[in-house]
Phi, psi and omega in degrees: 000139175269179188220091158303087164247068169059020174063031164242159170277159186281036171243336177291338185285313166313306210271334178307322178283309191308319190314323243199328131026075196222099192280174162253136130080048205206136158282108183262018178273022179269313198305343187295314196251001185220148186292099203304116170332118100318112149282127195232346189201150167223161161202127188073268161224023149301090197237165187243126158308191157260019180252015179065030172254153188262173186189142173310093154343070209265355215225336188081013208065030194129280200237005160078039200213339185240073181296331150273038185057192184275096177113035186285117168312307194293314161292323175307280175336296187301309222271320149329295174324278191283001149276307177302321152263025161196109169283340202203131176185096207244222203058229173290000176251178204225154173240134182328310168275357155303288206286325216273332166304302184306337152287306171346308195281306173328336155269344198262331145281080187280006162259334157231108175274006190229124184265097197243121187278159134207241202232006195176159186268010171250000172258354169290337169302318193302303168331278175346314200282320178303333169275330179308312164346284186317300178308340169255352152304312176291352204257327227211031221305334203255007173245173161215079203260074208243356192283117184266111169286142178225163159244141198304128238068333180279172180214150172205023140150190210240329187302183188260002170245205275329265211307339172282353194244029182213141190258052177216095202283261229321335192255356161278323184354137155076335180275357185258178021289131162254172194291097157349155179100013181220140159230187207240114167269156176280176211257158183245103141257090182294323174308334184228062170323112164300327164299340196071017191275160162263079159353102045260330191295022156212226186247024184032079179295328204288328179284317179273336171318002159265324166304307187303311172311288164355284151354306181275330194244006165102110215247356163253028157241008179251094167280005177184142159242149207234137175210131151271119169336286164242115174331092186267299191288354182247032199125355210013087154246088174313114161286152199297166199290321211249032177256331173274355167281359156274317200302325167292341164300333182269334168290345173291319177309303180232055174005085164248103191279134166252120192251155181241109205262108171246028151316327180246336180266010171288167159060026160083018172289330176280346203109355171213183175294310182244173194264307229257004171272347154268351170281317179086053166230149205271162163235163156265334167232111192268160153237142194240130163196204182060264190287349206299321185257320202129326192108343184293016177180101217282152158189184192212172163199163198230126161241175209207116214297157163316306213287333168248029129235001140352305203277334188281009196273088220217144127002119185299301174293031176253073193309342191233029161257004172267177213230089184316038133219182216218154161214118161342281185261027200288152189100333194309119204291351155283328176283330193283313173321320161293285178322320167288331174311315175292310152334284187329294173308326183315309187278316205288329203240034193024062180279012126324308178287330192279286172337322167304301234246005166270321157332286202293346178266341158278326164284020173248323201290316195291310170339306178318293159326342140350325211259006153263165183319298172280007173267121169295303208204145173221139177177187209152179183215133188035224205245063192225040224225139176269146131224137186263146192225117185233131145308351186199136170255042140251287152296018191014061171294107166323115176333167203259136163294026160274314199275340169270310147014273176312297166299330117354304170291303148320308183303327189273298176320341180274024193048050181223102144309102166246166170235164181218123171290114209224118182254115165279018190269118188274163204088327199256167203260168178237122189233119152255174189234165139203166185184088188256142197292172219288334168268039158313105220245204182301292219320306188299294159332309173315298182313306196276348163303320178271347152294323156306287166320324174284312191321305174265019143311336180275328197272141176239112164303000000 
C-alpha cells in the first residue's frame, strides 16, 4: 500500500487535526503530548498511518464494523453504479436496492419480513423503541404499555433513549436528565455472577430476574426488553446456551416484545449470521448496522414480526395510527446498494463458517494466557472475543486503566490494534478485546494472539 495523504505532510494533517477536531469518545488533552493517530489507507485486514506503519486491524475499524476487510472493489463499484444513477430519494418513495435489501433481509430472517431502513445502530434502536410504544398504544388504547427494559452492561446507542436504555453508567455520567420509561435487569456474566451463583448449579437468577422487574414495574406498563445476543461494549458476554429460552418465555407470559440489538453480532460476527441464531430463539424485533454494509456506507435497519406492522395498517382517514416516522437518509440508494454488495460476499465467501472456526482458533490460543496472573476470563463467540484482566484471580479486582493502557500500546507496537474496556463502576470488569474482520485467516490470528502475549507479558504486579 502507498500512503496518500491528500498532497498535506503528516504534521500539517496533525496540526490541522489538533485545530479543528471533536473526536468520539476521546480526551483531547492526550493530543497536547502525543501525536494524534491517522488512518490513511486499509486493504484486507490491513491498515496504514499516516507515517506509513502497518498493522492488523484487531478492531474492524474501530467499532467492530468492517466485517469484509478493506479494498472491497465490488462495493465501491455498486455504490458508484448506483449514485450515478439515482443518488438519492427518500419519504414514501422507495429505490430498487432499497426494496431488493429489504427482501434480502427478510430472507435471511422469514419470521420479520418488514423492514425499516435507517442511518445507525443507535436510531434503529430509537425505532424499535416507538414502535413497540405505538403498538401497544394502538392494540391497547385504554393501557399504557410504554416501558422498556434493559440490561445492564449492554449499550444500544448514543441518542438520548438509546442511552437511557443501556447499562453503562460511566456513558450516561453528565448526561442527564435522560427520558423516563426504562429499567434495568442485572447483566449475565458468570465470572461476576450478579447472584453469586455458579454455573450450571443455578437458576439461572440473571434470566428470571426479569419477570420480577416487569413485575416491579408493573406488566401492563412494560412494552419491551431490550437485549444484545451477545454483550459487546460492556464487556464481551456470551449468555449461557438456556438463558434466552427463559427470557423469551417470560416475555410471551406477559406479551412483552423482545427486541434484539445485533448491531454489533449481525452479519456473521459472532460464527453464525446472526448472533442470536445460536440460541434458537425467534425474537420480535432485530435492530442491525455496522456489519450490514460493512462501514462502506453508513445504515441500519429495524426488522420487525408481520403481525406488528400489521397493526399500524389503518384507514386513510386515520391520520396518527401508521407509524409517523421518517430518517432523512434511511434508504438511501447507495448505502441499500452497498449493503446488498456486502451480504453477497458474506454468503458467497462463507465468512460465517470462517469467523466460527478463526474465532474458535483465537479463543483456544488466547485461553492459554489464563494461565498468567492477570488474565481472569477469557471468552467470546466467533471472531467477538474478551480477556478480562485483575490484579488478584482470587478477588478479581480489576486491573488498573494505566495499566490496560499501556497494553494496548504495547500490542500496537507489535503492529497489532486491539482495544479496551474500561467500567467506572467498582466491582466491574476491565476488558481488552478483539474483532478482527471476518476474512482473516491462522497467520493473522496468530500475530494478534501474539500480540496479546508480548503485551501482557511485559506487566509485573
Amino acid at each position: 500500500m502507498s500512503t496518500d495523504l491528500g498532497g498535506f505532510s503528516h504534521e500539517e494533517l496533525a496540526k490541522i487535526h489538533r485545530d479543528h477536531l471533536w473526536l468520539h469518545l476521546t480526551n483531547h488533552k492526550l493530543f497536547e503530548k502525543q501525536e494524534p493517530p491517522i488512518m490513511v489507507e486499509g486493504q484486507g485486514v490491513i491498515i496504514k498511518d499516516a507515517l506509513g506503519k502497518e498493522y492488523i486491524d484487531g478492531l474492524s475499524g474501530g467499532v467492530w464494523a468492517v466485517n469484509v476487510g478493506y479494498g472491497r472493489e465490488s462495493i465501491v463499484n455498486a455504490v458508484c453504479e448506483q449514485l450515478r444513477r439515482l443518488p438519492y430519494y427518500a419519504g414514501s418513495m422507495a429505490t430498487p436496492p432499497y426494496i431488493l435489501l429489504a427482501q434480502k433481509l427478510a430472507s435471511l430472517l422469514p419470521n420479520l419480513p418488514k423492514v425499516y431502513i435507517s442511518n445507525s445502530g443507535s436510531e434503529a434502536n430509537e425505532k424499535s423503541f416507538k414502535i413497540a410504544r405505538q403498538y401497544f398504544r394502538e392494540k391497547y388504547p385504554d393501557k399504557d404499555k410504554y416501558k422498556i427494559i434493559y440490561r445492564d452492561r449492554d449499550y444500544h446507542g448514543t441518542t438520548l433513549a438509546a442511552l437511557a436504555s443501556s447499562g453503562q453508567r460511566e456513558r450516561k455520567a453528565k448526561f442527564g436528565p435522560l427520558p423516563e420509561g426504562f429499567a434495568e435487569i442485572p447483566h449475565a456474566l458468570c465470572y461476576r455472577c450478579h447472584f453469586g451463583k455458579s454455573y450450571p448449579g443455578c437458576n439461572l437468577e440473571c434470566a428470571r430476574a426479569l419477570e420480577t422487574v416487569i413485575q416491579k414495574e408493573g406488566e401492563d406498563s412494560v412494552a419491551a426488553v431490550i437485549i444484545e445476543p451477545v454483550t459487546a461494549g460492556g464487556g464481551i458476554i456470551p449468555p449461557v446456551a438456556e438463558y434466552y429460552s427463559v427470557i423469551r418465555e417470560i416475555c410471551n407470559r406477559y406479551e412483552v416484545l423482545l427486541i434484539l440489538d445485533e448491531v454489533v453480532t449481525g452479519f456473521a460476527r459472532t460464527g453464525l449470521m446472526f448472533g442470536h441464531q445460536h440460541y434458537g430463539i425467534d425474537p420480535d424485533i432485530i435492530t442491525m448496522a455496522k456489519g450490514l454494509a460493512s462501514g462502506y456506507m453508513p445504515i441500519s435497519a429495524t426488522v420487525a414480526r408481520k403481525g406488528i406492522f400489521d397493526q399500524f395498517l389503518v384507514e386513510a382517514e386515520d391520520v396518527s395510527g401508521y407509524f409517523r416516522d421518517i430518517s432523512t437518509f434511511g434508504g438511501c440508494a447507495g448505502c441499500s446498494a452497498a449493503a446488498l454488495e456486502n451480504i453477497k460476499i458474506i454468503e458467497e465467501e462463507k465468512l460465517a463458517e470462517n469467523s466460527a472456526a478463526m474465532g474458535k482458533y483465537l479463543i483456544d490460543n488466547l485461553k492459554e494466557l489464563e494461565e498468567l496472573p492477570i488474565v481472569g476470563d477469557v471468552r467470546g463467540k466467533g471472531l467477538l472475543v474478551g480477556v478480562e484482566l485483575v490484579e488478584d484471580k482470587k478477588t478479581k479486582r480489576p486491573l488498573s486503566e494505566k495499566l490496560l493502557a499501556q497494553i494496548v500500546a504495547d500490542a500496537k507496537a507489535e503492529g497489532v490494534i486491539i482495544g479496551r474496556m474500561v467500567r467506572s463502576v467498582p466491582g466491574h470488569n476491565n476488558v481488552l478485546y478483539t474483532a478482527p474482520p471476518l476474512i482473516i485467516n491462522r497467520e493473522g490470528i496468530e500475530k494478534i494472539v501474539n500480540a496479546f502475549r508480548v503485551a501482557l507479558g511485559k506487566q509485573k504486579l
